[in-house]
C-alpha positions in Angstrom: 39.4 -57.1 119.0 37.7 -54.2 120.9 34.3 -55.0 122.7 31.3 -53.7 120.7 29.6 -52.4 123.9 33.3 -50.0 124.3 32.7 -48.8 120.6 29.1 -47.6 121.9 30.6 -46.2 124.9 33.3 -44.4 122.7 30.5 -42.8 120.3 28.5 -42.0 123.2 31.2 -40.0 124.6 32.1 -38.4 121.5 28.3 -37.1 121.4 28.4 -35.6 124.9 31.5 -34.0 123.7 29.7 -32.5 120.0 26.3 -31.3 122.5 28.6 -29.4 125.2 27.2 -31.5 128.4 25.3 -34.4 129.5 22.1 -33.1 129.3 22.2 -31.4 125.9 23.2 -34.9 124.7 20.7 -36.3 127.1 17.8 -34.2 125.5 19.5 -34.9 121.6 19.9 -38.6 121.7 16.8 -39.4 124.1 18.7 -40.9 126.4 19.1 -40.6 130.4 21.7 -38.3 131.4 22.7 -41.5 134.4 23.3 -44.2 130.9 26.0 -40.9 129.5 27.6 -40.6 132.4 27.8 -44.1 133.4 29.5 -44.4 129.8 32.4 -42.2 130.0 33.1 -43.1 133.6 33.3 -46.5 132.4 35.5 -45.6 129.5 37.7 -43.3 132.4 37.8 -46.9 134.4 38.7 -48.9 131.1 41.6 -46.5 129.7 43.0 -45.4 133.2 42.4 -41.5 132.7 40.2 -38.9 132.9 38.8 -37.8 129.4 36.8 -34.7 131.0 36.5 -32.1 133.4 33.7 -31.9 134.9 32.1 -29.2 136.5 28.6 -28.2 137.8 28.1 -25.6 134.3 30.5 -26.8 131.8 32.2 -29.7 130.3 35.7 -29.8 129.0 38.5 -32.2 127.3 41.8 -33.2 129.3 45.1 -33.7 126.9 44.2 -37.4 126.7 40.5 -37.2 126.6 41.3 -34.7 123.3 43.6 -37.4 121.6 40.9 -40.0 122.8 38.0 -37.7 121.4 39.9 -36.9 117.9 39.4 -40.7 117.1 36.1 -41.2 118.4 35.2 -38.6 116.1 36.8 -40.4 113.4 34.9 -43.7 114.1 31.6 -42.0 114.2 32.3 -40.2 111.0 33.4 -43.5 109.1 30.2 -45.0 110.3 28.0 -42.2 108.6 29.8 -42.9 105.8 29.6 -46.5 105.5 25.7 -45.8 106.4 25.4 -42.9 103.6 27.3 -44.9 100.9 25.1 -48.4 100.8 21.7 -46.4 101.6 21.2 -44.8 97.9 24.5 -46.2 96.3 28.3 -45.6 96.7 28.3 -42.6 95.0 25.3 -41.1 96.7 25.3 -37.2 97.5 23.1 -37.0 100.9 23.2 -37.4 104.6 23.7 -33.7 106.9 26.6 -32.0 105.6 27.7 -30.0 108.5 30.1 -26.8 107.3 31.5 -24.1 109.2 32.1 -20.4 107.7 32.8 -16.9 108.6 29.5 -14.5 108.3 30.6 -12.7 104.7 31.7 -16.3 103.6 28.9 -18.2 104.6 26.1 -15.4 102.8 28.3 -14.3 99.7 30.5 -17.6 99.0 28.7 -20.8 100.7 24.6 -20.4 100.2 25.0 -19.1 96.3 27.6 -22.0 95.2 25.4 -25.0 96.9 22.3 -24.2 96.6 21.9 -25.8 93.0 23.7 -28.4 95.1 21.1 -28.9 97.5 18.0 -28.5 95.0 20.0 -31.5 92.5 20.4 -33.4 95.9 16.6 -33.4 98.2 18.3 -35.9 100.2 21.3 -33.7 100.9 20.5 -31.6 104.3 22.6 -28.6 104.6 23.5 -27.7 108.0 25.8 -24.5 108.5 27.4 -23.1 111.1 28.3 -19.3 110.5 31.2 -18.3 113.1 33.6 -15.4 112.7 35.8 -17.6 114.7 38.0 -20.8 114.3 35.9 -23.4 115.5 37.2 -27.0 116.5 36.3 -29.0 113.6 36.6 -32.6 115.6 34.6 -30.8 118.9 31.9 -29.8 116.9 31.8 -32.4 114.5 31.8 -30.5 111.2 32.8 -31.9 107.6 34.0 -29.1 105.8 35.1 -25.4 107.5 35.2 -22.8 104.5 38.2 -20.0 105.7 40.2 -17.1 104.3 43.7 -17.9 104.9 45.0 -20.7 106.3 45.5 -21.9 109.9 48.3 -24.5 111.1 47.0 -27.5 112.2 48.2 -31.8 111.7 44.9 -33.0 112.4 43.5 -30.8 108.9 43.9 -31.2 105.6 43.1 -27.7 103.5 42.9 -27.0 99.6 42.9 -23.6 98.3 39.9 -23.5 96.3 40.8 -19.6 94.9 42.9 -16.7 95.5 41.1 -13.8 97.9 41.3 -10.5 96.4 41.5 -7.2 98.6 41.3 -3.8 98.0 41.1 -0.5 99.7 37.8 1.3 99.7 36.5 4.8 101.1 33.0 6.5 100.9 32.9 9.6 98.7 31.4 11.4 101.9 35.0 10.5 103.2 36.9 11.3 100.4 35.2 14.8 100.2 36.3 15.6 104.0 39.7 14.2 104.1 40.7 14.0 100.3 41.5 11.4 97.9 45.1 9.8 98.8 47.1 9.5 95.6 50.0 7.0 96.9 50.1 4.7 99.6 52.7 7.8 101.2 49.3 9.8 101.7 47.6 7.5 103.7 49.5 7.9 106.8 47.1 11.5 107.0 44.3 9.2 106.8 41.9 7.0 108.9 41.3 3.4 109.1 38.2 1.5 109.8 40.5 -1.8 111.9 39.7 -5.0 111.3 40.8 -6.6 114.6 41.0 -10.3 113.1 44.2 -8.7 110.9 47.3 -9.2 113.1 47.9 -5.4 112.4 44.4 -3.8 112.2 45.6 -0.1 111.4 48.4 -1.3 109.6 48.5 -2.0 105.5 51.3 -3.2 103.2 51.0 -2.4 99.8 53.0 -3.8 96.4 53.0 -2.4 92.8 53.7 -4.2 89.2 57.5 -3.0 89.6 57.9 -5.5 93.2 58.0 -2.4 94.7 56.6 -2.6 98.7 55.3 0.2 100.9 54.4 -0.3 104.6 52.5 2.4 106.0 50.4 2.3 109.5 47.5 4.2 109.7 45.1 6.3 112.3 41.9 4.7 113.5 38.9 5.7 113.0 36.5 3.0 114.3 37.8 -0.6 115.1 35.6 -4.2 114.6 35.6 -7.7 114.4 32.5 -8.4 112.2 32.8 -8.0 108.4 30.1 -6.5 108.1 30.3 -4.1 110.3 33.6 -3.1 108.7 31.6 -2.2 105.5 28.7 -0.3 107.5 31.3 2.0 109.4 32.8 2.4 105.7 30.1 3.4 104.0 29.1 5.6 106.8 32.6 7.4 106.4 34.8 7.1 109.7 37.7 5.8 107.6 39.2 3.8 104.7 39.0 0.0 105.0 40.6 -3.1 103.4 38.0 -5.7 102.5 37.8 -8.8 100.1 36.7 -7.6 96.7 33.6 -9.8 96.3 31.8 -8.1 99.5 32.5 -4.4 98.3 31.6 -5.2 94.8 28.0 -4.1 94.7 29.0 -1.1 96.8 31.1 0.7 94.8 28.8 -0.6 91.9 26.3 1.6 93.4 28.5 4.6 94.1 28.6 3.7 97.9 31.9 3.0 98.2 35.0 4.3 95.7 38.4 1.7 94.9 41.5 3.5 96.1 45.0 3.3 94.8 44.1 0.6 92.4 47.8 0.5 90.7 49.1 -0.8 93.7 48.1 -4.3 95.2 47.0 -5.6 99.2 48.4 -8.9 99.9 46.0 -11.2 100.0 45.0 -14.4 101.1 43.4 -17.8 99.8 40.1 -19.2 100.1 40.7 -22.8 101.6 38.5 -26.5 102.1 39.2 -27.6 105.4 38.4 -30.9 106.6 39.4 -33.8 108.9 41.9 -36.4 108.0 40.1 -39.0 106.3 41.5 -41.6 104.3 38.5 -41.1 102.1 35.7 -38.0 102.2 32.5 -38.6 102.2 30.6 -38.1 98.8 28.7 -35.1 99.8 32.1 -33.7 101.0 33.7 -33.8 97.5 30.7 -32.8 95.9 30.4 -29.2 98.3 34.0 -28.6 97.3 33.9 -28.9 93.5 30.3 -26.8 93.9 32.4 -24.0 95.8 34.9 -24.6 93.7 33.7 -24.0 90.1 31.5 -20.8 91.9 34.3 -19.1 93.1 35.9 -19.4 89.4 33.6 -17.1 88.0 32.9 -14.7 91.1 
């Protein structure tokens, strides 16, 4: 049986890991920075290898101290749990739920579908993460990572909680300077607003009812990597830009933005739950997901 005093080690480490250094963790658990690193040396000493690199500004995993790290994260996360589930009952929605989300996902998708969540729930704390990035889900310690499209990864488990609809939108300020394209064909006169997180930012692939499929690459006209800024430079007319249907909705509601080629289709993606391996998810977990769920079946 493994000592109780390693277990404390183990979720020490695993905290100095979640705050970035020994300090941060120092400050967060109000403990001295010499007890931390006394810890993980002594857990270094105990499994024969170094878990981190350490240097005077940074902190960060070796290949063992991430395998090592994966679990510790598990064990801390199954004592939550077992804390969350006996203090209001076992089927008790509270404790932090800490989820991760791109910027247009987290504002237009996350904070509309669980708010009634949170307001049913006082004892539920919400804490999210936006990121336009893929953040490390174990590192960081988050529950549940809300994305568009899926990445490969063994250590996650993801359910597609609806399809993600695109479509192709253009200002009418752009439209009256360079035209209205009338088949995918006329686009390659155009401009494209990239969206460098695509693979192919200036490139689009389009499909019809018939199964019919036309690839057509494009000129730039402004390139990013926010979302939002993909609409801004959009609506101020340096190009025509793909963009998920629910963040362009009340823009071309308002006339801002017009829906091109609508008889032919973008291929999109999925909107996906991400979160740990668990043998079982946390209440608060399952309850976030059906929330986002059952909202993104009426967006």
């Amino acid at each position: 049986m493994i000592e109780l005093d390693r277990l404390r080690r183990m979720g020490l480490f695993a905290l100095v890991v979640r705050h970035g250094s020994f300090s941060a963790a120092s400050r967060a658990q109000d403990l001295a920075t010499s007890v931390l690193s006394s810890a993980v040396s002594q857990l270094e000493e105990e499994l024969g290898v170094r878990l981190l690199h350490r240097t005077t500004r940074s902190l960060s995993l070796t290949e063992a101290g991430q395998l090592f790290h994966e679990k510790c994260v598990e064990m801390l996360a199954a004592a939550e749990m077992a804390q969350e589930l006996v203090a209001d009952g076992s089927h008790a929605i509270s404790g932090r739920l800490r989820i991760s989300a791109a910027s247009d996902v987290a504002h237009k998708i996350v904070l509309p579908a669980l708010m009634p969540l949170a307001r049913q729930h006082p004892k539920l704390l919400l804490d999210i993460q936006v990121d336009d990035h893929i953040v490390d889900m174990a590192t960081q310690s988050i529950d549940l990572s809300i994305r568009s499209g899926w990445m490969r990864d063994s250590s996650l488990v993801a359910r597609k909680l609806a399809d993600l609809h695109e479509v192709l939108v253009a200002s009418p300020d752009y439209l009256q300077r360079y035209g209205m394209p009338d088949s995918p064909e006329t686009l390659r006169k155009h401009r494209i607003v990239g969206f460098k997180r695509f693979s192919e930012p200036t490139t689009l692939v389009f499909k019809n009812d018939t199964g019919q499929s036309v690839r057509v690459a494009m000129a730039p006209g402004a390139m990013t990597d926010n979302v939002y800024m993909l609409h801004e430079l959009t609506v101020q007319g340096l190009g025509i830009a793909r963009m998920p249907s629910y963040l362009t909705q009340d823009a071309v509601n308002s006339g801002a933005l017009v829906r091109l080629l609508t008889d032919w289709r973008l291929p999109g993606a999925g909107i996906y739950a991400v979160t740990l391996k668990r043998t079982l998810q946390p209440p608060k977990v399952t309850a976030a997901i059906d929330a986002l769920s059952a909202y993104l079946q009426v967006l």
